[in-house]
KOLGU-4560 file (N, C-alpha, C; in nm, 3 decimals, padded with zeros to 5 digits):
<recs>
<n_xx: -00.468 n_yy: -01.849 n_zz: -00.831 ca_xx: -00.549 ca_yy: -01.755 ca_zz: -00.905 c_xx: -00.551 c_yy: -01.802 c_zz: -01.051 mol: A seq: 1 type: UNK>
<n_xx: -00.651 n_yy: -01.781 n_zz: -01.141 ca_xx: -00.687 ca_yy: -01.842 ca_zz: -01.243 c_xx: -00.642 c_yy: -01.726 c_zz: -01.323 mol: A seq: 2 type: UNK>
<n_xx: -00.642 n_yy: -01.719 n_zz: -01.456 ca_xx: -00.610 ca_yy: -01.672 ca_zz: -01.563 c_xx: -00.714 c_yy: -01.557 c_zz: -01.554 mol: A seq: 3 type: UNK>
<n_xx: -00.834 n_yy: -01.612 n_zz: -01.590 ca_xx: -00.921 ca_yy: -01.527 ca_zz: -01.585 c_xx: -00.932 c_yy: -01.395 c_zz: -01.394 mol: A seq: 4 type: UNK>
<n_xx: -00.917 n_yy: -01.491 n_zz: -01.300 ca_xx: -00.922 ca_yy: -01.407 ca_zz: -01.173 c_xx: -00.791 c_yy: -01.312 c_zz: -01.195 mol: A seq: 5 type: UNK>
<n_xx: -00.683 n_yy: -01.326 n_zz: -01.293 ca_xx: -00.586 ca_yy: -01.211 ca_zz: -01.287 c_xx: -00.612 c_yy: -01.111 c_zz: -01.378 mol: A seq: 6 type: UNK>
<n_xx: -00.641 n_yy: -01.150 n_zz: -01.495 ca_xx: -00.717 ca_yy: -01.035 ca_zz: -01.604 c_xx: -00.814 c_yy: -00.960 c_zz: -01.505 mol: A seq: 7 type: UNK>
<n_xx: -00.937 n_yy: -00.983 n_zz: -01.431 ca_xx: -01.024 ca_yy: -00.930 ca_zz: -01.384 c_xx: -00.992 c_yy: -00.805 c_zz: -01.288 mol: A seq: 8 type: UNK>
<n_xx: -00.851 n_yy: -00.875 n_zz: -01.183 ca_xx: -00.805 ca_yy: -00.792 ca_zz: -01.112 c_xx: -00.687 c_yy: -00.717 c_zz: -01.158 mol: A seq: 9 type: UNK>
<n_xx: -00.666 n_yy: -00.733 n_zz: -01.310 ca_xx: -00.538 ca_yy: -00.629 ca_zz: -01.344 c_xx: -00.668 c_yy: -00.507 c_zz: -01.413 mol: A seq: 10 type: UNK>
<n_xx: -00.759 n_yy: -00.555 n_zz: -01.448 ca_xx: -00.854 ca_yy: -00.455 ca_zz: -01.560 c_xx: -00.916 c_yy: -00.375 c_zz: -01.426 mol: A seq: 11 type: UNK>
<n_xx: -00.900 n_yy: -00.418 n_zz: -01.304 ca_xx: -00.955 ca_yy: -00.318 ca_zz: -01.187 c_xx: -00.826 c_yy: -00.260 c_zz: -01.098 mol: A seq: 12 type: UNK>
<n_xx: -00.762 n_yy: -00.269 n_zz: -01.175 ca_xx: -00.644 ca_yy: -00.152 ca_zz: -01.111 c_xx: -00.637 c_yy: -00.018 c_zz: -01.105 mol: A seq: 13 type: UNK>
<n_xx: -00.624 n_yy: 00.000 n_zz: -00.997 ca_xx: -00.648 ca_yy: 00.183 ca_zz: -00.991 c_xx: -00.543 c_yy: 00.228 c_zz: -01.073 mol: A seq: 14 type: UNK>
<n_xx: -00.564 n_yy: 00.390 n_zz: -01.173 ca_xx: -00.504 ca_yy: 00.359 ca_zz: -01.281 c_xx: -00.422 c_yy: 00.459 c_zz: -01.173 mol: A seq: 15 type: UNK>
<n_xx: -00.447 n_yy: 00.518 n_zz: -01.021 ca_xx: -00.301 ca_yy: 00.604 ca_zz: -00.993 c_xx: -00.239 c_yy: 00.516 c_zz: -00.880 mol: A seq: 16 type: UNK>
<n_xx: -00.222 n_yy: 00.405 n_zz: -00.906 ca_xx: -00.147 ca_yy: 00.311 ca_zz: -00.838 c_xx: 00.015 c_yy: 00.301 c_zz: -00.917 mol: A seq: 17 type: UNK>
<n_xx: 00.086 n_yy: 00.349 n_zz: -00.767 ca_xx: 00.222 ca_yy: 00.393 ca_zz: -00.805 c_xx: 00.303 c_yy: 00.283 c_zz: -00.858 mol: A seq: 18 type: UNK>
<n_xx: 00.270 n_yy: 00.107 n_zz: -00.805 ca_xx: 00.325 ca_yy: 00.022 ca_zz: -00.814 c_xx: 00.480 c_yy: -00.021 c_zz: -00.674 mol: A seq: 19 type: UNK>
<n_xx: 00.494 n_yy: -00.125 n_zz: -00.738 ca_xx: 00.586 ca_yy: -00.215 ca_zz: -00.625 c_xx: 00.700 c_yy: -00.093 c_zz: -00.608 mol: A seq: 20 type: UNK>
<n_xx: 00.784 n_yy: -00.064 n_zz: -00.652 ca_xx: 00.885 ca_yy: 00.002 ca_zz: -00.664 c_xx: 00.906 c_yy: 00.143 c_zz: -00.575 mol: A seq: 21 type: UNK>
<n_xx: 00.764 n_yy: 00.251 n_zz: -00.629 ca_xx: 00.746 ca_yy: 00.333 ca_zz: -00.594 c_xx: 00.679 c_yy: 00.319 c_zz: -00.438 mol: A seq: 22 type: UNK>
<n_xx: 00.594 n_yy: 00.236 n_zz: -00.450 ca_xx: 00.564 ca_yy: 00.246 ca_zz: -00.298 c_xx: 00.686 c_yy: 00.180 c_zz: -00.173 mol: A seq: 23 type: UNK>
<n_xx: 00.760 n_yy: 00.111 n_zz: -00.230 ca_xx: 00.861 ca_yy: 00.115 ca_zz: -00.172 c_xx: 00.961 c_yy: 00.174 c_zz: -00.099 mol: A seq: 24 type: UNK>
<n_xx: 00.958 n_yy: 00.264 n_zz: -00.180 ca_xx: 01.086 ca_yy: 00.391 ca_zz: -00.149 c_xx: 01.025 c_yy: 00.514 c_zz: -00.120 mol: A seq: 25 type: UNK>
<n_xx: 00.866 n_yy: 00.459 n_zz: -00.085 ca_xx: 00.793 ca_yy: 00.582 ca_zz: 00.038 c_xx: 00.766 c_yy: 00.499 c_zz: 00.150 mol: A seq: 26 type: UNK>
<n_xx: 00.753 n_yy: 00.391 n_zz: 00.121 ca_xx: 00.638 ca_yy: 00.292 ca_zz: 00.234 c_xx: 00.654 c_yy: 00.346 c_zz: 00.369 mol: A seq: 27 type: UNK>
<n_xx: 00.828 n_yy: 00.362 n_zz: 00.452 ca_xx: 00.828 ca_yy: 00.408 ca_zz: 00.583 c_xx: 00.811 c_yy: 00.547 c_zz: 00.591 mol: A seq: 28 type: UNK>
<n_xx: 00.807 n_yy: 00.644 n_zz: 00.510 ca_xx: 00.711 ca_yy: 00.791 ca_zz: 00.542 c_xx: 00.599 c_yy: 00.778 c_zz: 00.542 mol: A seq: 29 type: UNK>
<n_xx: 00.513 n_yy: 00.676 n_zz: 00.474 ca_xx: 00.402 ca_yy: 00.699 ca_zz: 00.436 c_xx: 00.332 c_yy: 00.586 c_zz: 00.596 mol: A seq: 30 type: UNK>
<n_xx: 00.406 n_yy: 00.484 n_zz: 00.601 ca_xx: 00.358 ca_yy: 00.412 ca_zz: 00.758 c_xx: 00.375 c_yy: 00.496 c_zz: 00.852 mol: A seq: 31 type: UNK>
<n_xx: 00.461 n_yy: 00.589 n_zz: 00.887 ca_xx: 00.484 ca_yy: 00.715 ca_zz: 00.997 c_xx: 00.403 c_yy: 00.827 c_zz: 01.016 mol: A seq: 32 type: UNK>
<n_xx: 00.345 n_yy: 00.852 n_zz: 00.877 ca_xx: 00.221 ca_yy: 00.966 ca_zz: 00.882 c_xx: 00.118 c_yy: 00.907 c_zz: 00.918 mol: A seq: 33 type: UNK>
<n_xx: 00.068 n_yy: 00.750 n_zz: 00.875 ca_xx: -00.036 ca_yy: 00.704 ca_zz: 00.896 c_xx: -00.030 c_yy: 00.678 c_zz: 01.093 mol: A seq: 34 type: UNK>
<n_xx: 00.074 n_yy: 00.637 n_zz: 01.077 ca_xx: 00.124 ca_yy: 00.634 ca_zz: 01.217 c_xx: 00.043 c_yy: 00.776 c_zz: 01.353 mol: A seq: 35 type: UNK>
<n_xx: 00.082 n_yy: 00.856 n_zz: 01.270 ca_xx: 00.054 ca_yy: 00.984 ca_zz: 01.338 c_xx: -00.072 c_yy: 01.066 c_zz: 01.309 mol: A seq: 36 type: UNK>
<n_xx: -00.197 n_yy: 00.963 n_zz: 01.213 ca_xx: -00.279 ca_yy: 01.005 ca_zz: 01.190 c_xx: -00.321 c_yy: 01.123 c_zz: 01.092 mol: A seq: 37 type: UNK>
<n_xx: -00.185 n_yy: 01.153 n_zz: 01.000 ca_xx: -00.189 ca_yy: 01.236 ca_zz: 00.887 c_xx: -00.242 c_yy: 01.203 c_zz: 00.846 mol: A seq: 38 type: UNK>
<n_xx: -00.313 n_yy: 01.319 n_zz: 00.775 ca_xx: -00.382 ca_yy: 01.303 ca_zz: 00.615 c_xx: -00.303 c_yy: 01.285 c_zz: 00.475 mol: A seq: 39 type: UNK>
<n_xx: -00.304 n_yy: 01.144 n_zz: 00.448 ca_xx: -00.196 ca_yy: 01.084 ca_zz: 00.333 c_xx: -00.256 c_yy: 01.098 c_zz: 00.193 mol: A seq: 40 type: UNK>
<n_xx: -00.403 n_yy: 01.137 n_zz: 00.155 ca_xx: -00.447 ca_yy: 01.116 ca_zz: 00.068 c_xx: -00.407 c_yy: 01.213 c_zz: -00.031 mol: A seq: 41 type: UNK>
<n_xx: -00.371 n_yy: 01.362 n_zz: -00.017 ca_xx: -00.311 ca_yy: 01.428 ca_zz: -00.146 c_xx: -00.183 c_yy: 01.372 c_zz: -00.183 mol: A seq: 42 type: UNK>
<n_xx: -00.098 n_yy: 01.351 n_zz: -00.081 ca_xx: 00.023 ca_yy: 01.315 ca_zz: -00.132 c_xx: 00.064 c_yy: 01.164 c_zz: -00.184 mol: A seq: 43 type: UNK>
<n_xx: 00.014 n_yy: 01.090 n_zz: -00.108 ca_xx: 00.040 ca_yy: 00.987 ca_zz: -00.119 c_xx: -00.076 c_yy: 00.871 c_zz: -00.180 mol: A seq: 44 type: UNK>
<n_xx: -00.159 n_yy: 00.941 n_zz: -00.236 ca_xx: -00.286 ca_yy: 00.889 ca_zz: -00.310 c_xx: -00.255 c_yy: 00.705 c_zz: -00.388 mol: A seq: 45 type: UNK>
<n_xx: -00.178 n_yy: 00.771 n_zz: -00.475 ca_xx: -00.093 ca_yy: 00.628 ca_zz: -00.549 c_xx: -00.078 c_yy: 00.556 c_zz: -00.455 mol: A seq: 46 type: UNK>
<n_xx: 00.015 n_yy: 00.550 n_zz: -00.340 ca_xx: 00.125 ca_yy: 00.456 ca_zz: -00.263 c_xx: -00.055 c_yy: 00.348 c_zz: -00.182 mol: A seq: 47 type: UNK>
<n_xx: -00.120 n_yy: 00.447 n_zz: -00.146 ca_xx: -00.299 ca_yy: 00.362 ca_zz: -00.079 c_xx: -00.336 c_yy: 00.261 c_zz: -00.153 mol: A seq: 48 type: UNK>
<n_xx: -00.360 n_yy: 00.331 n_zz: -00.314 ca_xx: -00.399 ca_yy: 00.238 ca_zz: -00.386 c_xx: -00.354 c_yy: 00.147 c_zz: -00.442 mol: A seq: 49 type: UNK>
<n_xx: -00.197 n_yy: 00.163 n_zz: -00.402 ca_xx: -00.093 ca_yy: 00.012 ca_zz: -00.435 c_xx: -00.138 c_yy: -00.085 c_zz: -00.331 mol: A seq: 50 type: UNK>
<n_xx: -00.106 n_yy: -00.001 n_zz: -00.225 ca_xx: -00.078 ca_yy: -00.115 ca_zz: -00.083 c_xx: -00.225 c_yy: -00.169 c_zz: -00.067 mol: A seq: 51 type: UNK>
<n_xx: -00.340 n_yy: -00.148 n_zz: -00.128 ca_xx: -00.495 ca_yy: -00.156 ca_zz: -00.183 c_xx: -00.463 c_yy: -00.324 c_zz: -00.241 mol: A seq: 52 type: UNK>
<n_xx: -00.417 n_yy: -00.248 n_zz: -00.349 ca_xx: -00.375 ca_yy: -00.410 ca_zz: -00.440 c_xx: -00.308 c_yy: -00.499 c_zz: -00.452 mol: A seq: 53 type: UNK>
<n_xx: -00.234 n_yy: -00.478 n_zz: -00.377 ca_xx: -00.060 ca_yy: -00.525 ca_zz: -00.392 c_xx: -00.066 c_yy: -00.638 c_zz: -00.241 mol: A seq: 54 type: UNK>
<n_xx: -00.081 n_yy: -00.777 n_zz: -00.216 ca_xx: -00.093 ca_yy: -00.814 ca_zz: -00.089 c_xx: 00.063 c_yy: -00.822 c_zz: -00.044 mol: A seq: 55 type: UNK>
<n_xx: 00.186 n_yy: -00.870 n_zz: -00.118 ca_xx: 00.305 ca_yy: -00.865 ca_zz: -00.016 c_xx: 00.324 c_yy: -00.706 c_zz: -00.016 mol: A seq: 56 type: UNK>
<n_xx: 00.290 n_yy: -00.606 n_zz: -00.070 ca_xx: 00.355 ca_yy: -00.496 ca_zz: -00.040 c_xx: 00.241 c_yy: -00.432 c_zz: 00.118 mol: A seq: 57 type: UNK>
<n_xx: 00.113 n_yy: -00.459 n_zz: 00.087 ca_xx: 00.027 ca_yy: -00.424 ca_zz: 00.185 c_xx: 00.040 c_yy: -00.506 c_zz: 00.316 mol: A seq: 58 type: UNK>
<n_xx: 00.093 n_yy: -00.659 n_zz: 00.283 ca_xx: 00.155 ca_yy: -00.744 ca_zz: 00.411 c_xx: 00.331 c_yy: -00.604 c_zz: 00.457 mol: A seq: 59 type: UNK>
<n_xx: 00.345 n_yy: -00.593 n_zz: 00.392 ca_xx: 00.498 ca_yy: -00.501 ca_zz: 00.438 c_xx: 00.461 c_yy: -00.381 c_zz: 00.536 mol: A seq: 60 type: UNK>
<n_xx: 00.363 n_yy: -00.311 n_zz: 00.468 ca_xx: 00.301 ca_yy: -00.189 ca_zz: 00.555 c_xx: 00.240 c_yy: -00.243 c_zz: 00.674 mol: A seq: 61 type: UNK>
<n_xx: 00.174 n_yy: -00.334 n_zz: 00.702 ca_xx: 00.071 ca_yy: -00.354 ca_zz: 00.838 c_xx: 00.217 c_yy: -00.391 c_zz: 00.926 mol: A seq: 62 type: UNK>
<n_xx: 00.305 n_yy: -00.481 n_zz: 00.866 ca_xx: 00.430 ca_yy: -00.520 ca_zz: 00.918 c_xx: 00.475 c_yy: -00.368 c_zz: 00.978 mol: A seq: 63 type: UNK>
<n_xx: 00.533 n_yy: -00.332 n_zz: 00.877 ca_xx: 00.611 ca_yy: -00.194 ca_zz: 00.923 c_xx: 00.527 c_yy: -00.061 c_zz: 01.016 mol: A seq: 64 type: UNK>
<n_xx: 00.444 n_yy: -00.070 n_zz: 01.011 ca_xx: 00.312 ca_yy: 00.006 ca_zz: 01.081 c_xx: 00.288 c_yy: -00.078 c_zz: 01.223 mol: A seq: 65 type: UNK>
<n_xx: 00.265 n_yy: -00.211 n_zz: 01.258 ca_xx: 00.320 ca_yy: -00.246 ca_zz: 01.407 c_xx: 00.408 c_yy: -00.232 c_zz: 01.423 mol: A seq: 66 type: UNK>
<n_xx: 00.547 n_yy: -00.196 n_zz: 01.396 ca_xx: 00.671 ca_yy: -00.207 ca_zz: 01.416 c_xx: 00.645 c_yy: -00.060 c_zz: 01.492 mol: A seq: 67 type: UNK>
<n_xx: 00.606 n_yy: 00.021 n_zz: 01.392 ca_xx: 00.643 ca_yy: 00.161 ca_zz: 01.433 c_xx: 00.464 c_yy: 00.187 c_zz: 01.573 mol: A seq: 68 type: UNK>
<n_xx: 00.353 n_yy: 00.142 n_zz: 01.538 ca_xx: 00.274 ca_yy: 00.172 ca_zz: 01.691 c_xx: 00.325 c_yy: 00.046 c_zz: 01.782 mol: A seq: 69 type: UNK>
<n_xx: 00.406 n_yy: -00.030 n_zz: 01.758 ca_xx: 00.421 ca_yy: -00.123 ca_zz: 01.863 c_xx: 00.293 c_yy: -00.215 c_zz: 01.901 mol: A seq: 70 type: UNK>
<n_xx: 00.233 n_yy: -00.261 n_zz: 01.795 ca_xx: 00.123 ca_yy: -00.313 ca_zz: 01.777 c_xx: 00.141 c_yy: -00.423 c_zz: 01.689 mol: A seq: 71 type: UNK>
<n_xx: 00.083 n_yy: -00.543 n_zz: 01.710 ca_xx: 00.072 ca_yy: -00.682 ca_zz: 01.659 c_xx: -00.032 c_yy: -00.691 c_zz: 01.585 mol: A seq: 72 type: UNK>
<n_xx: 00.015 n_yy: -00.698 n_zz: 01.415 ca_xx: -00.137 ca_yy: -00.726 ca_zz: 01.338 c_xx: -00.232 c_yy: -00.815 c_zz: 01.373 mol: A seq: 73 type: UNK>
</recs>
């Protein structure tokens, strides 16, 4: 990624993106609701728009989300 391709994609960051940390220490509630077809968007609005931007944290969720439907990305 170029200098410029990271400015572009930090200036399009959702500004309620919780970040690495925080979506972390929800990621397996938040893969278990999705799991079960909850509606994640009031609560967990931020943690979407991380795992949105974020590719190893969004590689972690599809990971942890087959784990839990027993499904192969």
């Amino acid at each position: 990624m170029t200098g410029s391709e990271a400015l572009e994609r930090f200036l399009h960051t959702d500004p309620g993106d919780v970040g690495c940390d925080e979506a972390m220490a929800v990621l397996h509630i938040f893969a278990e609701l999705v799991a079960a077809g909850a509606d994640t968007k009031p609560e967990y609005r931020g943690v979407a728009a991380h795992l949105r931007a974020c590719g190893p944290c969004g590689d972690d969720f599809d990971g942890l989300l087959a784990a839990i439907t027993n499904e192969h990305p």
